[in-house]
C-alpha positions as CSV (number, residue, x, y, z in Angstrom):
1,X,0.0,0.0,0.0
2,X,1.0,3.3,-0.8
3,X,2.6,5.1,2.2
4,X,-0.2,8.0,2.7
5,X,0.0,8.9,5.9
6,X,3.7,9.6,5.2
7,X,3.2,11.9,2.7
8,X,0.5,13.7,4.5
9,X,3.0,13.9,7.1
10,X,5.8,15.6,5.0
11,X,4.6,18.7,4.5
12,X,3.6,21.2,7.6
13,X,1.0,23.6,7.4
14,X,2.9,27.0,7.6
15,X,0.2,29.1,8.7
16,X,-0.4,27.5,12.2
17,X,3.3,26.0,12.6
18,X,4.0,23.1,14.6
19,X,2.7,23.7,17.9
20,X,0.0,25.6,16.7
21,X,-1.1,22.7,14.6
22,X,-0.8,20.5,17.5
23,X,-3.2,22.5,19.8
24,X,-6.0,22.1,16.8
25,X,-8.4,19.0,16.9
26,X,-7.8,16.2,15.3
27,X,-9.7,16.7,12.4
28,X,-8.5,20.4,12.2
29,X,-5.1,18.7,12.3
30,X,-6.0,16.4,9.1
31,X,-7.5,19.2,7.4
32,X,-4.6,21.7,8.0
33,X,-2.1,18.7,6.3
34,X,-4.5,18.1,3.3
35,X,-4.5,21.9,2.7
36,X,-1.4,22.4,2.8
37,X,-0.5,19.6,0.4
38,X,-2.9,20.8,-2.1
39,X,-1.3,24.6,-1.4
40,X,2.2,23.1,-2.2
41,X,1.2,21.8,-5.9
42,X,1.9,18.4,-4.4
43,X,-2.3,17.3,-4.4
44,X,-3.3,18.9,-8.2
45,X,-6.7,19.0,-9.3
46,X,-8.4,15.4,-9.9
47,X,-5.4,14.2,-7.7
48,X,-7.1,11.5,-5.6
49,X,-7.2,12.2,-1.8
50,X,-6.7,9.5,0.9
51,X,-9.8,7.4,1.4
52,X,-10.6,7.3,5.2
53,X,-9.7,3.9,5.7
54,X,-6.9,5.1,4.5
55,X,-6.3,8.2,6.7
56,X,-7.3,6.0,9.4
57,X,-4.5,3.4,8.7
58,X,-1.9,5.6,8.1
59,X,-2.1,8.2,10.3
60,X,-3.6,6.2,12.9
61,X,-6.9,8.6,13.5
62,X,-10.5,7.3,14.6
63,X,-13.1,7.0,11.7
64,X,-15.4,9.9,12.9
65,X,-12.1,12.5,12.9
66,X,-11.6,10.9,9.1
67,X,-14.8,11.5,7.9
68,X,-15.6,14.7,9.6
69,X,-11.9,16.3,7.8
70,X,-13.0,14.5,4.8
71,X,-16.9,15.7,5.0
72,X,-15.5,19.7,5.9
73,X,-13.3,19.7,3.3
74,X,-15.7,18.7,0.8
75,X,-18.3,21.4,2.2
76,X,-15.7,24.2,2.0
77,X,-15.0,22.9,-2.2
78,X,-11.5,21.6,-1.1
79,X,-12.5,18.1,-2.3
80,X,-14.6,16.7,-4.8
81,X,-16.3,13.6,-2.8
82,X,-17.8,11.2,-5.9
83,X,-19.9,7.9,-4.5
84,X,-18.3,4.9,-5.7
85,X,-15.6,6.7,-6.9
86,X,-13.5,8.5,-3.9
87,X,-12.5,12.0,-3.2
88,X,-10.3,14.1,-5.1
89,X,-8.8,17.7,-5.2
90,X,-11.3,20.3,-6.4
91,X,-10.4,22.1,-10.0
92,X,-11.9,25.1,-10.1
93,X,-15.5,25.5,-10.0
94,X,-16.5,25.5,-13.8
95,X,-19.2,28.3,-14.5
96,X,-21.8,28.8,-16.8
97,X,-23.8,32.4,-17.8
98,X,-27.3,32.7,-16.5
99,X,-28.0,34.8,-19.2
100,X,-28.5,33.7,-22.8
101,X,-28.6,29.9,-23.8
102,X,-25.0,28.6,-24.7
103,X,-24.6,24.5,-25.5
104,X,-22.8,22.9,-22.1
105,X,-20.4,21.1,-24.8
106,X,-19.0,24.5,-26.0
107,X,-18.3,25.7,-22.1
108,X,-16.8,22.0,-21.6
109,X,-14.5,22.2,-24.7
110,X,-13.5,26.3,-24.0
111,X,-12.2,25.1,-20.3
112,X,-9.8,22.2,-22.7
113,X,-11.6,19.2,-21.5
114,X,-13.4,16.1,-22.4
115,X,-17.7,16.0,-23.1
116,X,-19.3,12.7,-22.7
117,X,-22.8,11.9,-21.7
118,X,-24.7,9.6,-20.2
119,X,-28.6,9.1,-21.6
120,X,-31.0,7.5,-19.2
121,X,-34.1,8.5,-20.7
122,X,-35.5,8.8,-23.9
123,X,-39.1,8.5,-24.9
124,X,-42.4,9.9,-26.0
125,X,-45.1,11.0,-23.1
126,X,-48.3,12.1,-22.8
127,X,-48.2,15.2,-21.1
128,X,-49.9,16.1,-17.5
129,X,-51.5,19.4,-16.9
130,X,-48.6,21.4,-15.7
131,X,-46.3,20.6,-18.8
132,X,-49.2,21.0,-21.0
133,X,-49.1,24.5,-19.7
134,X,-45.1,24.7,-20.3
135,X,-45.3,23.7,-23.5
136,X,-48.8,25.3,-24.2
137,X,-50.1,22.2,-25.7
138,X,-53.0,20.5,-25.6
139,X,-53.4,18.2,-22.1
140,X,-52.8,14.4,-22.6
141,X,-50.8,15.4,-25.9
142,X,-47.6,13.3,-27.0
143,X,-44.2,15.4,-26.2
144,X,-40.4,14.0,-26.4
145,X,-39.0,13.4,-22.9
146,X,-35.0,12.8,-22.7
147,X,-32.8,12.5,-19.2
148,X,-29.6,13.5,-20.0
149,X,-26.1,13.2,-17.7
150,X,-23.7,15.6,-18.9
151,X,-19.7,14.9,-17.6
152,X,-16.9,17.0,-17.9
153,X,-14.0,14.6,-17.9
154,X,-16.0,12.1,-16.4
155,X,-17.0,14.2,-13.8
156,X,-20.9,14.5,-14.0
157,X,-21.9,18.2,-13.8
158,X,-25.2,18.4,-15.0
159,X,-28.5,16.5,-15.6
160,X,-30.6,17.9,-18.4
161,X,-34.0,16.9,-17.9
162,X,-36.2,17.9,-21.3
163,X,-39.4,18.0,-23.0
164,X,-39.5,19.1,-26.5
165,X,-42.6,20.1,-28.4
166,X,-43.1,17.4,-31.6
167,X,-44.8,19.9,-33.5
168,X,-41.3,21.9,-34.0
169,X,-39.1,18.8,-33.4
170,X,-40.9,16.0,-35.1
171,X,-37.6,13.7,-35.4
172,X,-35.8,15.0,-31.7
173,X,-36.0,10.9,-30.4
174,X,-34.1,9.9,-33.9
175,X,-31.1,11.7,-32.9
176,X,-28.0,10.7,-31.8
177,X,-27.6,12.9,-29.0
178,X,-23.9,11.2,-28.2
179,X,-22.5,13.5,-31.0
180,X,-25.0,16.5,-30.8
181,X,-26.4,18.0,-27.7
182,X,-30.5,18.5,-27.2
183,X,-29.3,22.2,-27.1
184,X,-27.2,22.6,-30.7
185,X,-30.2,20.5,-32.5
186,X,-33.0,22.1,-31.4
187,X,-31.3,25.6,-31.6
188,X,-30.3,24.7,-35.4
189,X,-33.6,23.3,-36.5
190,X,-35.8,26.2,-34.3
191,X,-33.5,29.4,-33.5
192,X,-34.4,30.6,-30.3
193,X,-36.5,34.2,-30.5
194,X,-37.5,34.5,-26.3
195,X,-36.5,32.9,-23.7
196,X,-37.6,32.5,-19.9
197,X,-35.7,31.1,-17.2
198,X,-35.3,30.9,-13.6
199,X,-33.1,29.5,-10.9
200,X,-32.8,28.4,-7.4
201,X,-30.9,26.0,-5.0
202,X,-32.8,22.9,-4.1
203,X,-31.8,19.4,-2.1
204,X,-31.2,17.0,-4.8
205,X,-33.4,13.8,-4.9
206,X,-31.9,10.2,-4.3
207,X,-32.4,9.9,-8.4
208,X,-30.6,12.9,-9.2
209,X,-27.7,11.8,-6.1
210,X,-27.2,8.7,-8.2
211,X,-26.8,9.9,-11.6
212,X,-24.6,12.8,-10.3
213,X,-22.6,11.0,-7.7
214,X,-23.3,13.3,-5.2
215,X,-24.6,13.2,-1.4
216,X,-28.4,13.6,-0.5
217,X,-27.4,16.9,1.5
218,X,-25.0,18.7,-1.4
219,X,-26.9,21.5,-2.3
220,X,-27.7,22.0,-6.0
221,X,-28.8,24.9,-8.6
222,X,-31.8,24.0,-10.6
223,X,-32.2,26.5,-13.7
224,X,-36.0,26.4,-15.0
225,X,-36.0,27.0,-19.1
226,X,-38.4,27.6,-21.8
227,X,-37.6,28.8,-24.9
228,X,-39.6,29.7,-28.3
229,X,-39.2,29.8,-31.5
230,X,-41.6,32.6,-33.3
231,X,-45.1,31.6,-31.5
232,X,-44.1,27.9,-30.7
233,X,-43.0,27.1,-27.3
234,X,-39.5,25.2,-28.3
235,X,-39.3,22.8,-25.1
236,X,-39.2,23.3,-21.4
237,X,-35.9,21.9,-19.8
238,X,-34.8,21.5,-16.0
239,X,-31.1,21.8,-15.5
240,X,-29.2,20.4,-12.3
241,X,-25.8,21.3,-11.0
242,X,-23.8,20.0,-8.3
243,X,-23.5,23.3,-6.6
244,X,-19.9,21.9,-5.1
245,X,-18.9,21.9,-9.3
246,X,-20.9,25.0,-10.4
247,X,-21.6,28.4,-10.3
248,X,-24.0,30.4,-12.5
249,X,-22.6,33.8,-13.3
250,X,-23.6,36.7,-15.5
251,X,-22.6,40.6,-16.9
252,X,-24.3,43.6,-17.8
């Protein structure tokens, strides 16, 4: 096994010094020598941090001080803590503008990294009241409904969660949305001429955890969308960020 603890061990936290350090808690302790690792250059972005089985092994703390360093330092957007996956040192939190609608592959490639998706949905509904009245179709009519998982360098950042009017996108399900985003197809075949969108922070639910890798408490921003083209309402679209791996900015 890699000898963890040791390198954790290598490099002091400046700010606090040794026997400042050593009147902190534990956990303040394991923090302090994570920080500083990552402040050194040592711990990149994407590097994988020490699992706590592995802090717990190698430098010889309880579980509940692990986690709680781990947990804090995930809260504060230290570390990026993936389910199944591990934790690992937070990039930069990637950003995206409020205003105007921009395809999420363009902001992915711009940044230099890698677009994949995951589809988990794709079929025809009929539509309830409420997205009747999104959509301003008739109720119990037939829309397009795709689920969408969007990853920056296989890092999920967003779930797309769409409805798309047939009348203006009779062939939307045909498409091979692996190569072409819901956004660059619709906005080719319908160019946008309004646009209405809100957003606000939500708990994610245990659906939405799963397909983003996230914990049921990690706060998220949901952006609202509908957009037309002329009179047509285009489609209405829910969008979901990890609000640990996003921010929503904008300029006047």
């Amino acid at each position: 096994m890699t000898q963890i603890g040791v390198q954790i061990e290598a490099t002091r936290p400046t700010p606090a010094g040794e026997d400042g350090l050593r009147e902190l808690p534990l956990y303040e302790q394991l923090k302090a020598r994570i920080k500083s690792r990552i402040a050194s250059g040592d711990w990149p972005a994407n590097h994988r941090v020490p699992s706590e089985n592995e802090l717990v092994e190698e430098m010889g703390v309880s579980r509940m001080t692990a986690h709680r360093a781990l947990r804090e330092l995930a809260a504060e957007g230290v570390i990026l803590r993936i389910q199944g996956k591990g934790s690992f040192v937070a990039p930069a939190k990637r950003s995206a503008p409020f205003l105007g609608v921009r395809n999420i592959a363009d902001e992915i490639a711009e940044r230099g990294a890698a677009h994949t998706v995951a589809i988990t949905l794709s079929q025809a509904e009929n539509c309830g009241p409420d997205l009747a009245d999104a959509l301003e179709v008739a109720m119990g009519a037939e829309v397009f409904h795709t689920v969408i998982v969007h990853r920056e360098d296989d890092v999920p950042i967003q779930i797309e969660d769409r409805f798309v009017n047939p009348a203006v996108a009779p062939d939307y399900l045909g498409q091979d949305f692996r190569s072409t985003t819901p956004n660059a197809y619709l906005t080719a075949l319908a160019p946008i001429t309004r646009t209405e969108q809100s957003v606000e922070a939500i708990l994610p639910k245990a659906w939405e955890c799963r397909l983003l890798a996230i914990a049921r408490t990690e706060p998220c921003l949901m952006v609202r969308r509908r957009t037309w083209s002329g009179a047509r309402v285009v489609t209405a679209v829910r969008l979901l960020y990890p609000g640990t791996r996003y921010r929503l900015e904008s300029s006047y």
